[in-house]
N, C-alpha and C positions, 0 to 999 in steps of 0.2 A: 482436434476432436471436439464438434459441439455434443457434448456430453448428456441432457435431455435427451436427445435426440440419436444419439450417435452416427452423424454425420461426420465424416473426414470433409475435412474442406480448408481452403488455403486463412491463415491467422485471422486475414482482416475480415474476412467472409465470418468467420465465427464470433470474433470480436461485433462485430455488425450485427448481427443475430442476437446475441446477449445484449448489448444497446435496446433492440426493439424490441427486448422481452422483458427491458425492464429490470436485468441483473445487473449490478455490479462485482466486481472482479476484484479475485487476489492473486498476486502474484509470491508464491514463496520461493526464496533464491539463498545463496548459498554463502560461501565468505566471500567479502569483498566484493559485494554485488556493485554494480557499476562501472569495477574498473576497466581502463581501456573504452570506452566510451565516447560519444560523437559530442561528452557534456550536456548541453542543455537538451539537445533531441532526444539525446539519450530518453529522457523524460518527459519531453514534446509527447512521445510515439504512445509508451503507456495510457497517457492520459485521455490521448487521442481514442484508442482503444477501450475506454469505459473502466479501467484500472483504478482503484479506489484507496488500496493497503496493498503494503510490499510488507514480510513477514521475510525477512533476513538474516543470517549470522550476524555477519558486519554488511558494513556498507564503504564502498569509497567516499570520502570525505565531501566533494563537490558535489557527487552524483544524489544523494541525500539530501540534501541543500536544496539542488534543483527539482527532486522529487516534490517535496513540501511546497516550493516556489508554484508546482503544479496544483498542488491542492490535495496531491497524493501521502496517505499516513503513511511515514517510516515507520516498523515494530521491529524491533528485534529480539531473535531467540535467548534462550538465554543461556550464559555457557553451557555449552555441551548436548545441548538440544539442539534438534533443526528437523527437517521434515522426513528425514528417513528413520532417524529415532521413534517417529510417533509411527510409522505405516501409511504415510499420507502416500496417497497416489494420483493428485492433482483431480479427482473428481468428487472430493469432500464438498461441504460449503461451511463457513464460518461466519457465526459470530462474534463480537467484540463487546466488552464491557470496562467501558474506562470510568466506573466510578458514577457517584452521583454528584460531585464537585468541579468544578472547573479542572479543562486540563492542566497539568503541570509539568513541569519541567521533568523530564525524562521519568515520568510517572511509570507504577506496571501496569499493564493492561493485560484482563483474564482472555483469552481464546478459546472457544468452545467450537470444533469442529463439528459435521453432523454424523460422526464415528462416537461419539461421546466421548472424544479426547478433551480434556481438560489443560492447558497451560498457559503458567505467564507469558508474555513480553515486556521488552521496554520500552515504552514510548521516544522515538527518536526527534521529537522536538526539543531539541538539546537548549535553548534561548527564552526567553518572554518575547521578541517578536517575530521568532519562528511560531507559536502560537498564532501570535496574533495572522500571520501569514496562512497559518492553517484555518482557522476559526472563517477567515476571509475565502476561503475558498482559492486562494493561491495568492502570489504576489501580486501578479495582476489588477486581480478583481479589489486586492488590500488598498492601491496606488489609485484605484478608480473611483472607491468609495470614498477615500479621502480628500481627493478632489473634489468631489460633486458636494460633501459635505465643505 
């Protein structure tokens, strides 16, 4: 469902729509989001898709890793939360406020949906150069700027 709009249309077709509109995208998922997974495509495809913050229970261990590797924010809920607690119904939209400091290691980060739901997360950059991977816009682009530097 392209949700402005309410168009039913196939993923990529709406995913591609929010691109040229100039949204970015959340995906929120459940425990152990990733697992069973293609691994890294896993997280190819999101990103592919204009995918920006995964807002999760848990996460599979790798699939997290290669989400950030993408440039995608890990958050997670925080015990006992998750998206049916709050009445989310996937056509919210949300902000994020990590603070006026640099990020940090598995910092909270506030979520303000446009329900006027108020809640933490954790920041899933669990490392100092998982940051630095994020801050870079993924590993990628981390391994490219440091070469040309």
């Amino acid at each position: 469902l392209h949700v402005p709009s309410g168009d039913v249309m196939p993923i990529y077709d709406a995913a591609a729509r929010y691109m040229a509109d100039g949204h970015q995208l959340c995906v929120l998922a459940g425990k152990e989001y990733g697992s069973g997974s293609s691994r890294d495509w896993a997280a190819k495809g999101p990103y592919l898709q204009g995918i920006k913050v995964v807002i999760a229970q848990s996460y599979e261990r790798i699939h997290r890793s290669n989400l950030l590797g993408m440039g995608i924010l890990p958050l997670q809920f925080k015990d006992g939360d998750n998206a049916d607690k709050f009445g989310f119904s996937g056509k919210e939209t949300f902000s994020f406020d990590m603070g006026q400091d640099d990020i940090k290691v598995a910092q909270d980060v506030t979520v303000t949906s446009s329900t006027g739901v108020t809640f933490q997360t954790t920041c899933r950059l669990d490392t100092d150069p998982e940051i630095a991977y994020f801050k870079n816009g993924g590993i990628l682009r981390y391994v490219l700027r440091k070469l040309a530097a």
